[in-house]
N, C-alpha and C positions, 0 to 999 in steps of 0.2 A: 137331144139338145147339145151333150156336150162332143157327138160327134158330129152335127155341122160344125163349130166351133172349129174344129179340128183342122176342117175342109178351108173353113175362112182364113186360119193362121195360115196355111202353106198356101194358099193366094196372096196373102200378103206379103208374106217373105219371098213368094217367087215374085212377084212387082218388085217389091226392094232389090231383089239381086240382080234384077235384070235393068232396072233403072239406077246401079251402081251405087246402091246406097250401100248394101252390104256385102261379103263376100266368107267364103269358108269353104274347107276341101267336100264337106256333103251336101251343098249347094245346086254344083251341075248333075248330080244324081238326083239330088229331088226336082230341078225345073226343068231339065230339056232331056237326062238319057230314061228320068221315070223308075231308075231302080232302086230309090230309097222311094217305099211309099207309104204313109201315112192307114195303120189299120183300125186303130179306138184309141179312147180317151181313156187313161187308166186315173187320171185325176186330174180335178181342175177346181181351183177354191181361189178367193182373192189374188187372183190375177196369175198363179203357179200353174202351169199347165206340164204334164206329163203323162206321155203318148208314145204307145206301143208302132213299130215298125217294122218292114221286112227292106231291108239293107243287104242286096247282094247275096239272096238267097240265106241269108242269118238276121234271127231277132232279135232286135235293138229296141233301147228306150231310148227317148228325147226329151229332155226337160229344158224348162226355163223359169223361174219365180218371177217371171214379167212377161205378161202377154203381148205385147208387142216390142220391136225392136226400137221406134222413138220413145218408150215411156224411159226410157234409159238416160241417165244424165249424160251429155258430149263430154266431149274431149276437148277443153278449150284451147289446148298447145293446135290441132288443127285445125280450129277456127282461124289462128294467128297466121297459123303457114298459108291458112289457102288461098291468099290477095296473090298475082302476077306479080312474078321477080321477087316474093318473099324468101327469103334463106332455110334451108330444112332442117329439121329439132336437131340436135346434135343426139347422137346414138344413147350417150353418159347420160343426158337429161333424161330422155326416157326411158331407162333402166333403173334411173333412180327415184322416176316418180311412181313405177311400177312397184319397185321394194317399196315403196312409202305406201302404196292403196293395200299391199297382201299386209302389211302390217298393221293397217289399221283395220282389216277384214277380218284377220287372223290372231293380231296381238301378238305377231312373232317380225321379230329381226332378221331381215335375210338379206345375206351380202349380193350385190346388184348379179354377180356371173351365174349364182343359182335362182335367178328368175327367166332366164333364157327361152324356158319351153311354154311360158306364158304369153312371149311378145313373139311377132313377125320379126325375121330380118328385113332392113330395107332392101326392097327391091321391087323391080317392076312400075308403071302409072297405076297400078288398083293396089299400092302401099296404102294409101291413105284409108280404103275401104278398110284393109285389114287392121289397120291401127281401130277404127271405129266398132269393127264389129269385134276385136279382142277387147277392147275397154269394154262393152258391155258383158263381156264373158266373167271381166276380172269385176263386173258388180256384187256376182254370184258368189258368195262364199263354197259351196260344196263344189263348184267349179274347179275356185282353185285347192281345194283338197283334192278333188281324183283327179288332178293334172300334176299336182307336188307331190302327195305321198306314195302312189300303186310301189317308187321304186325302194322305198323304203317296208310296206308291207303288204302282206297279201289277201289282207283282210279288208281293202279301200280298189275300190272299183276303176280302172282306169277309162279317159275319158276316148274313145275313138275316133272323135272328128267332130266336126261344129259347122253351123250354116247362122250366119250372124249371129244370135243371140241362145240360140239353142245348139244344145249339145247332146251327143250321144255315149252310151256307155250299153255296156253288155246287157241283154233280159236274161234274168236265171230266175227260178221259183223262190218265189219272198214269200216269208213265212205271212200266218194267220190265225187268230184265235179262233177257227171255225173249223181251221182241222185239228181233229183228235190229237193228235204229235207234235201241235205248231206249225212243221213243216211239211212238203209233201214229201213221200219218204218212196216214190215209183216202186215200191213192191220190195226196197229193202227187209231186211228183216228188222222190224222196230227197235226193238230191245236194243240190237250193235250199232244200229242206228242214230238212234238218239245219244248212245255214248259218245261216237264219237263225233257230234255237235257237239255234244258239252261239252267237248274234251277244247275243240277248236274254239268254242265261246273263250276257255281260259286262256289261251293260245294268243286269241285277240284280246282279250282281258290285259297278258305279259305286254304285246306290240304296245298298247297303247298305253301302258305303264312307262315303261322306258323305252323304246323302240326309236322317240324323238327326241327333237333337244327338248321340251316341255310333255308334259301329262297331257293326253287327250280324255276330256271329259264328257263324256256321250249325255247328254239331259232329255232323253226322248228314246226310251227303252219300252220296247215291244215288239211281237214278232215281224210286223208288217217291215220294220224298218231294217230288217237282215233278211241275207238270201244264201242257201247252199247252193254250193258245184257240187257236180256228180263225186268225188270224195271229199263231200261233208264238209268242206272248208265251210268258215263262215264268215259273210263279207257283207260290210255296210253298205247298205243300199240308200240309204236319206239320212244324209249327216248336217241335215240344214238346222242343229240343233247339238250340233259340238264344237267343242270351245278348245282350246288350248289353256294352259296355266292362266298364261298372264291375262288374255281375256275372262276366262273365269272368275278370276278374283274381282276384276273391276265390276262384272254383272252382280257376283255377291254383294260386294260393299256396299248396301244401300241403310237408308234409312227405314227402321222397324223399331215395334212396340212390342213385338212377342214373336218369339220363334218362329210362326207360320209364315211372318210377312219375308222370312228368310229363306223361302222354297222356292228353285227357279226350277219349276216341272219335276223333274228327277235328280236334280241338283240341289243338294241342303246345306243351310249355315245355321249357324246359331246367331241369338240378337245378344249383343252385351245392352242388359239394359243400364248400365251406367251412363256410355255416352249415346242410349237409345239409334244402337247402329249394327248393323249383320259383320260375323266375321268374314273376312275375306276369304278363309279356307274352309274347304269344303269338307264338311263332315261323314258325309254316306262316300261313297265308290263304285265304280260302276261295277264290279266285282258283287257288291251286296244289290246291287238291283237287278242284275242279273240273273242274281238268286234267288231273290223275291219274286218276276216278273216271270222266268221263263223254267229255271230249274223247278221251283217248286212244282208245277205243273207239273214235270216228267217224275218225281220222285217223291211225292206225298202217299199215305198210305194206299192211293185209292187205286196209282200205274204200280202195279206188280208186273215181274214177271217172273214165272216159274222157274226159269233155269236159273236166276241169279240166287245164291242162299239165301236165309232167312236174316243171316249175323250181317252180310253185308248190306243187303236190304237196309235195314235198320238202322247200320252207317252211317250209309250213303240219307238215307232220310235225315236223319238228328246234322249229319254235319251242313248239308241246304237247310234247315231250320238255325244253327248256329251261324250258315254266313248271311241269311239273309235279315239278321236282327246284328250285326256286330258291329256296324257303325255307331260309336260313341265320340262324343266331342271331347276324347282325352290325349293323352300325348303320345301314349302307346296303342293308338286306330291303325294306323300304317303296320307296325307289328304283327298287330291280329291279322289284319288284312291278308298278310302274307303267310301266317301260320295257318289259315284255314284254305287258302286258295292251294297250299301243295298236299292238305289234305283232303281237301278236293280233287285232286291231280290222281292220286296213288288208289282213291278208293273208286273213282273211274275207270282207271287203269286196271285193277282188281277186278275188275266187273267183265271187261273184256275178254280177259284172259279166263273167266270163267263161260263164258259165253262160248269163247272160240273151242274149249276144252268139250263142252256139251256138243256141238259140232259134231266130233271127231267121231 
């Protein structure tokens, strides 16, 4: 089922592209040279469709959180332009209406010259196309994350090309609660293995600490939604559930009766019940869900492995028990946060270097 579906979406986008509705650089690869082609459905829920591809001899994913290219709201600056002998948008207006939509997407301020790699230069009669099928691009919030952040860190998937409303970005193996390791681990040796994920989990833990001008707040922690490269990096694969500061605090601040109604997925606040209202800051970290969701796993009593000692073992276990409980709603959380995250660091680190030493 969801791979007709599949088949029907690139009929319809090749009719939009070819009836100039839409346009984008992986377009004439998918409708007339055939070498981007459509292989399964890897998901498809209220109207999110994400679909594996062979692009050029390399496998690519394609996403869109809208099944079609008209469920997308227009662009009314092009309705305006496009009566005979109308005048065209001045460059400045739409530069500046684009910093207005990533801000209200993202809840960050961005000066108009660093939104450049979001909008088309004018040029060409198929401008117009492109302005319409990048405004549906910039509806997409993860969009514009792996189009703004890859150059800032190495843990955000960059975006390699779009065909109106969908886009592509690298296939690499996302993790899974159904493999034993989370991730697949191609015949590495487990043990060095999964260190150093953890090691890169904290890695990207640091980036997304301070890396930007605001906190990135991931509220949708588990294996499926990271993916390793062949050196264990580790890189967000579905970030349609991270917020930036100032977003975040606005999704907290709601009205509540009791702590629970202050849970936004993996995101927590607390309710003051004076004036029956969630704080705006967030009390867990993605540091502690981390630890709770994914370390735990690797380092509970029950994954041993023999070459690591028994005192580090032990460590390493009590300190994933210590950061996965240390979110408290006190002044000094951020403190802990970072007292436990370099003792996490040093006793992973410790781990390796006994690992490589059993090696030798």
């Amino acid at each position: 089922m969801c791979f007709s579906l599949v088949v029907q979406a690139a009929a319809c986008q090749c009719q939009d592209y070819r009836g100039g509705w839409l346009t984008g650089a992986l377009c004439e690869d998918l409708c007339v040279t055939g070498e981007l082609l459509y292989q399964r459905c890897l998901y498809y829920e209220r109207g999110k469709k994400v679909l594996q591809a062979q692009w050029r001899g390399r496998t690519v994913v394609l996403k869109s959180k809208r099944e079609a290219f008209s469920s997308f709201p227009t662009l009314n600056l092009l309705e305006e332009e496009a009566g005979p002998g109308a005048p065209g948008i001045p460059e400045a207006e739409l530069l500046l209406m684009v910093a207005g939509e990533v801000k209200n997407t993202l809840g960050l301020e961005l000066p108009n010259n660093s939104v450049g790699s979001l909008w088309p230069a004018r040029q060409g009669p198929g401008w117009r196309q492109q302005l319409a099928s990048a405004w549906s691009l910039l509806q997409q919030e993860e969009y514009v994350y792996f189009s703004l952040l890859p150059d800032l860190s190495r843990h955000i998937l960059p975006v390699l090309g779009s065909c109106g409303h969908f886009y592509a970005v690298e296939y690499l193996a996302a993790g899974s609660p159904h493999h034993r390791a989370l991730f697949p681990l191609d015949g590495a040796g487990q043990a060095q293995a999964i260190s150093h994920i953890a090691l890169s989990f904290l890695d990207m833990v640091s980036h997304f600490e301070s890396g930007f001008s605001h906190r990135l707040h991931l509220c949708d922690i588990k294996p499926e939604n990271f993916a390793i490269k062949r050196d264990f990096t580790v890189v967000a694969i579905d970030v349609d559930m991270a917020f930036f500061e100032p977003k975040m605090r606005e999704i907290l601040e709601q009205n509540c009766t009791g702590d629970e109604d202050c849970n936004f997925f993996d995101c927590f606040s607390k309710c003051d019940l004076r004036v029956n209202k969630c704080g705006a800051q967030r009390v867990n970290s993605n540091l502690q869900v981390i630890c709770d969701k994914i370390f735990r796993h690797w380092f509970s009593s029950t994954h041993r492995s023999p070459a690591i000692s028994p005192q580090l073992r032990l460590q390493l276990q009590q300190t994933v028990q210590e950061c996965a409980h240390h979110g408290v709603p006190s002044g000094n959380a951020r403190t802990a946060s970072s007292s436990v995250f370099w003792k996490l660091r040093w006793l992973l680190q410790a781990t390796l270097r006994e690992l490589q030493d059993v090696e030798k």
